[in-house]
Structure formats: C-alpha cells, structure tokens
C-alpha positions in Angstrom: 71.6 -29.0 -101.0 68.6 -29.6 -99.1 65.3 -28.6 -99.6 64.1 -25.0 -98.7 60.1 -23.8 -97.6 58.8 -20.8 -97.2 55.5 -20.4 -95.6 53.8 -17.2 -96.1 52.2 -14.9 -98.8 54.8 -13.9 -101.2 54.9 -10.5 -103.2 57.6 -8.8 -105.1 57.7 -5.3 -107.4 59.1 -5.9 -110.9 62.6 -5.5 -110.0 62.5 -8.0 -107.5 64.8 -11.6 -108.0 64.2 -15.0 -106.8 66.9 -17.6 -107.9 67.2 -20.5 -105.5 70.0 -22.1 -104.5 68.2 -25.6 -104.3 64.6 -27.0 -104.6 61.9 -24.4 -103.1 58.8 -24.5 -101.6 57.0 -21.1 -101.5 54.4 -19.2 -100.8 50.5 -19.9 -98.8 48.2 -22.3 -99.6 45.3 -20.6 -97.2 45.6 -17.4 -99.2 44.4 -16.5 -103.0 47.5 -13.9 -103.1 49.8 -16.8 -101.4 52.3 -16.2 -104.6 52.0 -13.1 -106.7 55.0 -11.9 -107.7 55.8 -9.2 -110.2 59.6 -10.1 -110.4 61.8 -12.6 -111.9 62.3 -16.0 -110.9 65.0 -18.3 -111.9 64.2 -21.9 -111.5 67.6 -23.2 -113.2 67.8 -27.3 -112.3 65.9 -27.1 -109.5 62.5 -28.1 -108.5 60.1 -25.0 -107.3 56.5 -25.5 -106.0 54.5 -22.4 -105.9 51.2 -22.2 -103.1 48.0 -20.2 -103.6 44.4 -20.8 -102.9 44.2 -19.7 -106.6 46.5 -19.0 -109.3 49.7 -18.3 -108.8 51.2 -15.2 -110.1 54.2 -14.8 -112.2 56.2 -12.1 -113.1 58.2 -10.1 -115.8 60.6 -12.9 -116.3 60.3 -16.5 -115.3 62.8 -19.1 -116.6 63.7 -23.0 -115.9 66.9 -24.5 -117.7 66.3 -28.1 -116.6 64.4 -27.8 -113.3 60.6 -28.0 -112.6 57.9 -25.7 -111.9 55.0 -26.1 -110.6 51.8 -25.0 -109.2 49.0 -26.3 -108.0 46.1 -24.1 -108.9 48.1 -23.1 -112.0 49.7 -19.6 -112.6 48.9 -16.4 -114.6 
C-alpha cells in the first residue's frame, strides 16, 4: 500500500479514530497545533509521522503493534 500525507492542522474530540491503512504522514509543520488530537490512533505495523511546530498531541488511546511512531518535536 503506498504511502499516505496529509498536510494540514489536525484535531479530533475524544471519540474521534485514526487507524491507517498504510504508512501516514500527518498533520503541519508551520503550526504549534499542527497535530493535537484528543482521539485514538491505531498505528498497527505501520509507520506514522506526526508534524507540529511543537509537540504533538496525543489522545485518549494511542497504540502501535509493530509499526513506528514518530514525531519530531516529541508528543504530549
């Protein structure tokens, strides 16, 4: 499956979901809220790259079963 971006701030309420089907690119790198998401994310095996200025922001439930997350201005 090829790779995915998404370019632009990113923002979610707590019963948001983000599982992707394939590696992911996602969020702003111009902006300090460029990922602040209050969902879950499901990494699974793949590789996910949050962008922010600053941290990035994680959610109620973040989980990776194999994959990679990263981030880098770190996350909160």
């Amino acid at each position: 499956m090829a790779a995915t971006t998404i370019a632009g701030p990113v923002s979610g309420q707590p019963s948001s979901a983000i599982t992707p089907a394939g590696d992911l690119t996602i969020g702003d790198t111009s902006s300090f809220a460029g990922f602040n998401f209050d969902g879950s994310l499901t990494v699974g095996a793949n590789t996910v790259t949050l962008q922010s200025m600053g941290f990035a922001n994680l959610g109620v439930l973040t989980t990776v079963a194999g994959g990679t997350l990263s981030a880098a201005n770190g996350v909160s």
